[in-house]
C-alpha positions in Angstrom: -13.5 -13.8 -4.4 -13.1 -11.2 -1.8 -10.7 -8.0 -1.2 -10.4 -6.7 1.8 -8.1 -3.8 2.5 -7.3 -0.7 4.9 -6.7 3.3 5.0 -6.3 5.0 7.3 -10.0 6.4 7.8 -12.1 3.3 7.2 -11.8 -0.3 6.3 -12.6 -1.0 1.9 -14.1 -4.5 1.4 -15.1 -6.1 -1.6 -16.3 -8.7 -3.3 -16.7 -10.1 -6.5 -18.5 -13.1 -8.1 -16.8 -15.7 -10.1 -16.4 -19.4 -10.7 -13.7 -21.3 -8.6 -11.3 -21.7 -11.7 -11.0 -18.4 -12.9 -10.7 -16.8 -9.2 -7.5 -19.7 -9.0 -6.5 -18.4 -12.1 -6.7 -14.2 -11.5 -5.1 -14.9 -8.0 -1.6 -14.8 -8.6 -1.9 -11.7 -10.9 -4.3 -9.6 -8.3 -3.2 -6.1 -7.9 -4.0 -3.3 -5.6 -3.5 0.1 -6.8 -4.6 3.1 -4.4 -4.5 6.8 -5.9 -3.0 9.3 -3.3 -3.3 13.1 -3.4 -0.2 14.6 -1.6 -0.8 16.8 1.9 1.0 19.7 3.3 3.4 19.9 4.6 4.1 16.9 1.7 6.8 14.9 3.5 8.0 14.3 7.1 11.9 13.0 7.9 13.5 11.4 10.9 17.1 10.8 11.8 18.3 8.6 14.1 21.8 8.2 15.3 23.6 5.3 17.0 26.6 6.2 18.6 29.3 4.1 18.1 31.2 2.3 21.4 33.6 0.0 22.8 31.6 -2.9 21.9 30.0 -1.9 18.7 32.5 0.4 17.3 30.1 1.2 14.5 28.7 4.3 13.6 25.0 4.1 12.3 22.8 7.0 11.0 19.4 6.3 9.6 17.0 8.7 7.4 13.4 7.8 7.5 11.5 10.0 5.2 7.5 9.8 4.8 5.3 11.2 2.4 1.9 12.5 3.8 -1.0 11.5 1.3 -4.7 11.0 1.7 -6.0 8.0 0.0 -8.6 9.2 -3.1 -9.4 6.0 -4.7 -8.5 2.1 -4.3 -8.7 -0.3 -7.5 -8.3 -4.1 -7.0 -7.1 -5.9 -10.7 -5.6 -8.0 -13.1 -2.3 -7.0 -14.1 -2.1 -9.1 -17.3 -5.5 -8.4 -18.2 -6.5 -4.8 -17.1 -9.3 -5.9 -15.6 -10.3 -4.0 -13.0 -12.7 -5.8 -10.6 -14.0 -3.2 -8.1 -12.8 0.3 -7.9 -13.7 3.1 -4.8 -13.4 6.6 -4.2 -12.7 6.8 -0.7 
């Protein structure tokens, strides 16, 4: 079975031996979990406004906030089990 996932700094692969049947029967509870540590200035927001007219008499506002985080660690596992089947500082 093999993981491959992305950050923002460099791509994580992984893989991990196992028999056909048990990699059939992990798939569908296969978790990702990656441990962020927060950055200043924490959090970033965005609004965005659409005016409303003739045609489209709505009014539309939109908040987008982010959080700014730099990825520690990434864990790939079962979530019934616990298992955790490879794990990375990053």
């Amino acid at each position: 079975m093999k993981f491959i996932s992305t950050n923002f700094f460099e791509p994580v692969a992984a893989q991990v031996k196992m028999d056909i049947p048990a990699a059939k029967s992990v798939k569908p509870n296969l978790r990702t979990l990656v441990y962020f540590e927060l950055v200043a200035p924490y959090t970033e927001s965005e609004v965005t406004r659409k005016e409303p007219t003739f045609s489209s008499p709505l009014e539309a506002n939109n908040v987008t906030v982010k959080y700014l985080a730099k990825p520690i660690e990434i864990w790939f596992f079962d979530q019934i089990t616990g298992k955790v089947f490879f794990k990375k500082k990053l």
